[in-house]
N, C-alpha and C positions, 0 to 999 in steps of 0.2 A: 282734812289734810292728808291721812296716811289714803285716804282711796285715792286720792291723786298719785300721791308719791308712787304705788304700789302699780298704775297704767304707766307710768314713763318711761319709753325704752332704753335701756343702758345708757346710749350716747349721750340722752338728753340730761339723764339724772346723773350721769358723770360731769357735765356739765356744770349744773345746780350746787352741786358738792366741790366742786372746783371753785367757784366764785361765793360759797361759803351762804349761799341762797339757804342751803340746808343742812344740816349736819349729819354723817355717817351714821349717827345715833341713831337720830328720826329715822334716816330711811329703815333701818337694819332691823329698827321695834315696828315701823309699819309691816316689813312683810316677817315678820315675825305673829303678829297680831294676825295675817291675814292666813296663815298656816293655821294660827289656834283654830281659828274661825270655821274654816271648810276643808280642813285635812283627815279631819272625821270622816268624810263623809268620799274624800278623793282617794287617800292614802296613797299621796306620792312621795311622800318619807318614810324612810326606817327609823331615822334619829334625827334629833333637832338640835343643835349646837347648845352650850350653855355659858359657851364662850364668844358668842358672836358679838354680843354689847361692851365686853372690855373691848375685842381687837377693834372697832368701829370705833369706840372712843378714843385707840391708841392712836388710832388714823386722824380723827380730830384733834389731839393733842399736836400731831407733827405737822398737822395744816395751820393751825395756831398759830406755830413757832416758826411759820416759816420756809418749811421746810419743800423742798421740789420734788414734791409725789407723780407719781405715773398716768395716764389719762382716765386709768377707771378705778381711780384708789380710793374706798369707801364703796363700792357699792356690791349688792349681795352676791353670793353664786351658792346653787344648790349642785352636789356633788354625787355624782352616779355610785353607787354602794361596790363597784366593781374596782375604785380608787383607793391605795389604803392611808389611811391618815392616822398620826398619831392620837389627836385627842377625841377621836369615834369610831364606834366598832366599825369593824370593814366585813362585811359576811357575804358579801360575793352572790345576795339573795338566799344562800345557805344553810341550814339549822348547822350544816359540819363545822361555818365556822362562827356560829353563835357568839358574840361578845369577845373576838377578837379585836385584839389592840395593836395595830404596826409596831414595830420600833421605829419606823421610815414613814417621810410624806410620799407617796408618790411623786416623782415629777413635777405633772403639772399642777397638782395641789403645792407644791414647794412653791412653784412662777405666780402661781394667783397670789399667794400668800406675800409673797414677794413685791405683787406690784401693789399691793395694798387693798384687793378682794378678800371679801367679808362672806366665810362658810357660812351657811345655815345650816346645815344639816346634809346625811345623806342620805340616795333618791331609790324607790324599790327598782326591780329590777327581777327578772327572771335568773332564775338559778345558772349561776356562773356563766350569763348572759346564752342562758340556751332558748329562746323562743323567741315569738312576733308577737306576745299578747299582755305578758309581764303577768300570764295566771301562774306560768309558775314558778315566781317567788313562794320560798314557804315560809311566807310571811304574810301571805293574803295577797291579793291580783291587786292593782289598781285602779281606778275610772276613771273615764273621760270625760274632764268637764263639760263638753257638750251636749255628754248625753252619759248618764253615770250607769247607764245600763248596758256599756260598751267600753271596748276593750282601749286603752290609751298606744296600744301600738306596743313592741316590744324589739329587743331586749330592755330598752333604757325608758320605757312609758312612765317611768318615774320623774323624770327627768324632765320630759315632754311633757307632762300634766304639771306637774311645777309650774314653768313658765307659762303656758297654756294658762291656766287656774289663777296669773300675777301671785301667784307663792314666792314667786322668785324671777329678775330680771334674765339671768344668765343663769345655766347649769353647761355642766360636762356632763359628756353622754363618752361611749364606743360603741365602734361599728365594725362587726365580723362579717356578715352579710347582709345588713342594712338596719342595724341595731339603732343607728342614731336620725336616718331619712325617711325609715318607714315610719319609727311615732311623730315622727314630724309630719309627715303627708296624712297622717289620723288625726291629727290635733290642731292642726291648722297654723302651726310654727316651721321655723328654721332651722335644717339642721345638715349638717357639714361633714360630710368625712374626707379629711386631708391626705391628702398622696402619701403610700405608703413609707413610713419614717421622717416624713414632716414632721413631726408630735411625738415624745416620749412614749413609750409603753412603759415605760420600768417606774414599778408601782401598780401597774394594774395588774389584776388578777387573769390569768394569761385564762384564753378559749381556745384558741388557735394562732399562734403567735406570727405562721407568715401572716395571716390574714386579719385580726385586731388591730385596729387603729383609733385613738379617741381625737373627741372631735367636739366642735361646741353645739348648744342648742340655743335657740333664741327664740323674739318676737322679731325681727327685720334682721336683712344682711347686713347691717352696718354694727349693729351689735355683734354679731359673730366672725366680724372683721377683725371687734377691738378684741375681744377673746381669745380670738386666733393668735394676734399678735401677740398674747401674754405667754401661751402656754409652747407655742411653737419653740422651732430652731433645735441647733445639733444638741444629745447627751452625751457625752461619755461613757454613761453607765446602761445607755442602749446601745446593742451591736450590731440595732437595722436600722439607729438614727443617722439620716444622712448629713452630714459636713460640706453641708455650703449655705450661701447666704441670701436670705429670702426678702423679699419686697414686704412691703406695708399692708397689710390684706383692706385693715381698715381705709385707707387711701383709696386703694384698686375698689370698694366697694361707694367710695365718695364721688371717685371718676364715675363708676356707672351710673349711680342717679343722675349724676348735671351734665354728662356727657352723650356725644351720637353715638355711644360704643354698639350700637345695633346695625348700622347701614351699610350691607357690608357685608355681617357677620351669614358666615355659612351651617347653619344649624342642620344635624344629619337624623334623620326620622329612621329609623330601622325597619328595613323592610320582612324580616320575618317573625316580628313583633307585632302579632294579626290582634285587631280587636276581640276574639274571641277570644275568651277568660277575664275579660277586664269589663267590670260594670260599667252600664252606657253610660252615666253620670262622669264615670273616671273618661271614657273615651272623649265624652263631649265637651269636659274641660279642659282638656292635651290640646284636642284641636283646636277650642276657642283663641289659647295661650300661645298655640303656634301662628293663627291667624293675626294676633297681635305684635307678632315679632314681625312677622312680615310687613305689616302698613309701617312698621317704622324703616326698612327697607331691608333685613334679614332674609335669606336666600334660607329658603327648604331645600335639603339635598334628601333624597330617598339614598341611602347606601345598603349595606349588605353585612351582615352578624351571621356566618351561617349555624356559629357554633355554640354564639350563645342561650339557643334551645336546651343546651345540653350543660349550661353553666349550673342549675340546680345540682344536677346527679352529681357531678364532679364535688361539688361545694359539700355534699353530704356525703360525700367519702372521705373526702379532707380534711374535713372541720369534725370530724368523730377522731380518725385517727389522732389527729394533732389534740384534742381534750383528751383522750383517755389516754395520752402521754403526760400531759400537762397535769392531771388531776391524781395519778397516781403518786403523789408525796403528800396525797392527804389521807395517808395510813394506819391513822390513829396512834404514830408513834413521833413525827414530826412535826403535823401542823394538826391544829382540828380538835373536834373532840374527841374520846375515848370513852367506850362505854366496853367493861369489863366482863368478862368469862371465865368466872370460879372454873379452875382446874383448865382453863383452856391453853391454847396455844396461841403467839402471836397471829396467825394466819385466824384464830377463831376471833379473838380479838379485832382485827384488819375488818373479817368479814361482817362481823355485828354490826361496827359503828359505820362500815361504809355502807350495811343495807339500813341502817339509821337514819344517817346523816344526809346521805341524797336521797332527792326525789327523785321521782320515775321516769321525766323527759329526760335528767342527766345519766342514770342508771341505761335508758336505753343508748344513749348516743356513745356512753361509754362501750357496750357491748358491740355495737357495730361498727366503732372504731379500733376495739382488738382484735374482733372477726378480720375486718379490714387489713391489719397489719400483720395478721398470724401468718406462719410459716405456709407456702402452697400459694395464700390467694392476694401476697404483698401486689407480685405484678398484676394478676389478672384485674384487682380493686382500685385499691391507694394508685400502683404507678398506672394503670391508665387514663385513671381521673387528674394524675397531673398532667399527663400528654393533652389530653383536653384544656387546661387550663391552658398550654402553652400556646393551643388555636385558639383560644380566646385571646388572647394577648395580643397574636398576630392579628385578630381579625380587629382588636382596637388599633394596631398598627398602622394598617388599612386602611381604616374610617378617618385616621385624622392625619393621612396625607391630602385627605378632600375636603375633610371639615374643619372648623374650628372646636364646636364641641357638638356633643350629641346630645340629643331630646329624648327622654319617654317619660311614661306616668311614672310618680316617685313608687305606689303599689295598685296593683288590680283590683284593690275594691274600697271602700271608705271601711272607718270599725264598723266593725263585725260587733254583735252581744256577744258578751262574756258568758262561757260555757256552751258558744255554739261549734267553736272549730276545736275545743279540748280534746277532745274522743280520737280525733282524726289526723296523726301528726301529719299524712299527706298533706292535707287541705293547709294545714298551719306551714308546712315547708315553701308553699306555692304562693305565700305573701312575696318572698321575697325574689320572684323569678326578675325583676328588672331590676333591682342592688345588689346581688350575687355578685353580677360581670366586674364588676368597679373592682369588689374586693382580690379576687383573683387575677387579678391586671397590675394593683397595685393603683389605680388613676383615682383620682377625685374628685365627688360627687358632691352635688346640694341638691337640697329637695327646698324649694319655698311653696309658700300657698298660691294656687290656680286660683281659687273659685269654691265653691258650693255645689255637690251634687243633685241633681232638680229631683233623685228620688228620696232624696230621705233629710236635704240641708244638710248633709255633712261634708268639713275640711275634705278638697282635693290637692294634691302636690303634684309640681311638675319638677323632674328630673334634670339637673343638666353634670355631663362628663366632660371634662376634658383630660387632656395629656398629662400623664405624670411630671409634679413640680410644677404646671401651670394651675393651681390654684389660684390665683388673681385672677386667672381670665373669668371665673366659676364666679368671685364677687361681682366682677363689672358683668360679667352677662345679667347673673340673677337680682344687682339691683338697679339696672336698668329696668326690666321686667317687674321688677316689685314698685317701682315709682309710678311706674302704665296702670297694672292691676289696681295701686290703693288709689289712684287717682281716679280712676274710672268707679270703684267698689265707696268713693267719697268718702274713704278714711279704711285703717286696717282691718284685714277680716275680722280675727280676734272682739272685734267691736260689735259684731253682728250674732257672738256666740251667746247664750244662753248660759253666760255664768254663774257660777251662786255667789252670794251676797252685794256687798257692795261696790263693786271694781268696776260697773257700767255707768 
C-alpha cells in the first residue's frame, strides 16, 4: 500500500484523502518510511519533521468532524532549507547558520500550513542557494536518483530529488537564476518560477532579492497548479508582492490537458540560441517537442534575443552584488554563529566566523560582488550589467508582441557527475545560460520533461516563457504538452527511471 501511496501525484492523492479512501496518516508514514528507506543514499534532506504525523492526524481529525478543508489538505510537501520555519532548522545550506530556529514561518510555509499541507522536512540545497549542483551545500551534495553518481541540478536539487525519488509529492524550491527549472530539467520533474512577486519572499533567506522568486516542484503541472494556488497572492509583509488578483493556476493547467489550447498558439524559438553548447541529446529533444506542438497546429515563430548572450555576465554581477549585501548581517554579532578571538576585536571576530562559517563558492561571490560595488568600478560593473538587463527586458518586450510564449531547452546538458564541473565555476555558471533571462525580466518560466537523452538516458526539459502575470498561460501551454509527451512516452517519464527500492 504505501509504494502506491508514495507514486500518486498530488491531485490524485488529494483526491483519495478527500473522499477519506485514505487517511493523511497513511499517506504522511508512507513517504516518511520511503525517506528512511533511500535518503541514505539520495540525501535530499537536511531534516525530517518529527511533527509531520500529529499535523496529518490533526487534518484527519477535522476531516472526521466535518470540517471543509482545502483541495490538498493532508498531503506532504518537502520544504527547500532556504524557507525559515519555526519548528526546523533553516540553515540556508550553511554551517553559519547551523541549527537555526525562526521565530517566523515563512510565507509560503504559513499558506501550506494553512491549507492543511503536511511538512516533512527540509530539502539540501547549495549554500544560500549559490550554485547548479547542490555540491555546495555544507552538508554534503546530493544525488540524482537516476543516476546517484550525478549531480540533482541546483540550487534546490534537494527539493527535485525529493519528488523525483517519491520522497515527497510536492516541495517548494526558489529560483535566482534557474534554482527551481534547471533541477527540474536534470530530474525529469516540474518546476515553476512565477512572475516576479507573484509568491512571497518574506521568509526566505534573501540571494538576491530583485531577482529570488519561490516557486513549486513537482511530478505533473497539475500538481504545481494546485501548489501554486496555496502559496501565491499579495503579502503585506513583501514590498515586491504585487496586489492584484490571480486566476486558478490549477484550472488553467486543467484547461490545457482537455483543451485545443495548442492550435493557434505562437511559440518563439530564439534565434541566437545556436546549438552549440547544448548537448545533441538536449538539442534533439527541443526539436522533437517543438515538432509535437506543431502537429497539434502551434506556429514556430524564429524571433530575435539579441542581448540575451549577455544575460549570464550581467546576472553575475548582479546576483554578487545584491548577496554580499544581503549576507552581510551575518556578522557573528546578529545572526549566525560566533566563533570567538581571545583578545580580539569585533572585526577579528566578524572575520573568523565568516572565514568559518561560509564556504568558498559563497566567500567568492561575495568578493566579486564588493569588488563590484566598490567605489570607482559601481558604474563601469553593477550599473552596466543593469543597462543590460534593461535590453533584455526590452528584447522580452519584443518577443511577445509576436509570440505567445517562447521555447528553449530548460539547461544545455543532462547531469553532469558530481565533481566534474566543481573545479570550474565558469563551466558551473554556464548551466544557467537559458534561465537567467526569465530572472532578470521578472517573466515566468516552467520547465517540464521533453524526453530522454539518446546519449546517456537522462531527464531532458523543455522551457516555456511567457509575459509577466501571465502565468496561467505557462500551465495551459505546458500541460497540454505534458498530456502529448506521457501519452505518447505510455505513462510518465518518472516511470522509466531507474529508481531505488520500491516506488516502480
Amino acid at each position: 500500500m504505501s509504494g502506491e501511496l508514495i507514486r500518486l501525484p498530488a491531485a490524485e492523492l488529494a483526491g483519495k484523502l478527500a473522499s477519506r479512501e485514505i487517511s493523511s496518516v497513511e499517506a504522511t508514514q508512507a513517504h516518511l518510511d520511503r525517506i528512511a528507506a533511500v535518503d541514505g543514499d539520495i540525501h535530499a534532506f537536511l531534516h525530517v519533521s518529527d511533527s509531520a504525523l500529529s499535523a496529518a492526524a490533526q487534518i484527519d481529525r477535522r476531516r472526521a468532524a466535518g470540517e471543509d478543508l482545502g483541495p490538498v489538505a493532508g498531503v506532504p510537501l518537502a520544504v527547500k532549507d532556504v524557507l525559515v520555519t519555526t519548528d526546523m532548522p533553516s540553515t540556508s545550506g550553511s554551517r553559519i547558520l547551523e541549527g537555526y530556529l525562526s521565530p517566523y514561518d515563512a510565507t509560503v510555509v504559513a499558506r501550506a500550513r494553512a491549507a492543511g499541507l503536511i511538512p516533512l522536512g527540509k530539502t539540501n540545497m547549495d549554500e544560500f542557494a549559490m550554485g547548479s549542483s547542490t555540491e555546495h551545500s555544507a552538508y554534503g551534495p546530493t544525488h540524482n536518483p537516476w543516476d546517484l553518481e550525478r549531480i540533482p541540478g541546483g540550487s534546490g536539487g534537494g527539493s527535485a530529488a525529493a519528488v523525483a525519488a517519491f520522497e515527497a509529492p510536492l516541495a517548494l524550491g526558489s529560483d535566482t537564476g534557474g534554482s527551481i527549472r534547471q533541477p527540474a530539467h536534470v530530474t525529469g520533474t516540474v518546476g515553476l518560477k512565477p512572475t516576479y512577486g507573484g509568491v512571497s519572499r518574506y521568509g526566505a533567506i534573501a540571494l538576491a532579492s530583485s531577482l529570488d522568486q519561490v516557486g513549486p516542484v513537482t511530478r505533473s503541472v497539475l500538481d504545481a497548479g494546485l501548489l501554486h494556488d496555496v502559496i501565491g497572492g499579495h503579502d503585506p509583509h513583501d514590498s515586491t508582492s504585487l496586489d492584484q488578483s490571480w486566476p486558478s493556476f490549477a484550472e488553467a493547467a486543467r484547461e490545457g490537458a482537455r483543451g485545443d489550447v495548442l492550435k493557434g498558439l505562437k511559440v518563439g524559438v530564439i534565434r541566437e540560441l545556436p546549438d552549440a553548447g547544448f548537448q545533441a541529446g538536449v538539442s534533439a529533444s527541443f526539436r522533437a517537442a517543438l515538432a509535437v506542438l506543431e502537429s497539434q497546429g502551434a506556429e514556430i515563430v524564429e524571433i530575435s534575443a539579441p542581448h540575451f548572450e549577455y544575460g549570464v555576465a550581467a546576472y553575475y554581477l548582479i546576483l554578487p552584488a545584491e548577496a554580499s549585501s544581503n549576507l552581510a548581517k551575518f556578522d557573528s554579532v546578529r545572526f549566525g554563529m560566533r566563533l570567538e578571538v581571545p583578545g580580539g576585536t569585533v572585526e577579528d571576530v566578524m572575520a573568523r566566523t565568516r572565514d568559518a562559517g561560509f564556504g568558498d563558492e559563497v566567500k567568492r561571490r561575495i568578493i566579486l560582488g564588493t569588488y563590484a560595488l566598490s567605489a570607482g568600478y559601481y558604474d563601469a560593473y553593477y550599473g552596466s550589467a543593469q543597462k543590460v538587463r534593461t535590453l533584455i527586458q526590452r528584447d522580452f518586450d519584443d518577443a511577445f508582441a509576436q509570440v505567445d510564449v517562447i521555447a528553449t531547452p530548460s539547461a544545455p546538458t543532462t547531469a553532469f557527475k558530481l565533481g566534474e564541473k566543481i573545479d570550474d565555476p565558469m563551466q558551473m555558471y554556464l548551466n544557467d545560460v537559458t534561465t537567467i533571462p526569465a530572472n532578470l525580466a521578472g517573466v515566468p518560466g516552467i520547465s517540464i520533461p521533453s524526453g530522454l537523452a539518446e546519449e546517456d538516458g537522462l531527464p531532458v526539459g523543455i522551457q516555456f516563457l511567457a509575459p509577466a502575470r501571465q502565468d496561467a498561460r505557462l500551465y495551459r501551454v505546458g500541460a497540454a504538452l505534458e498530456a502529448l509527451l506521457v501519452d505518447r512516452w505510455g505513462g510518465p517519464l518518472l516511470d522509466r527511471a531507474p529508481i531505488l527500492g520500491e516506488a516502480r
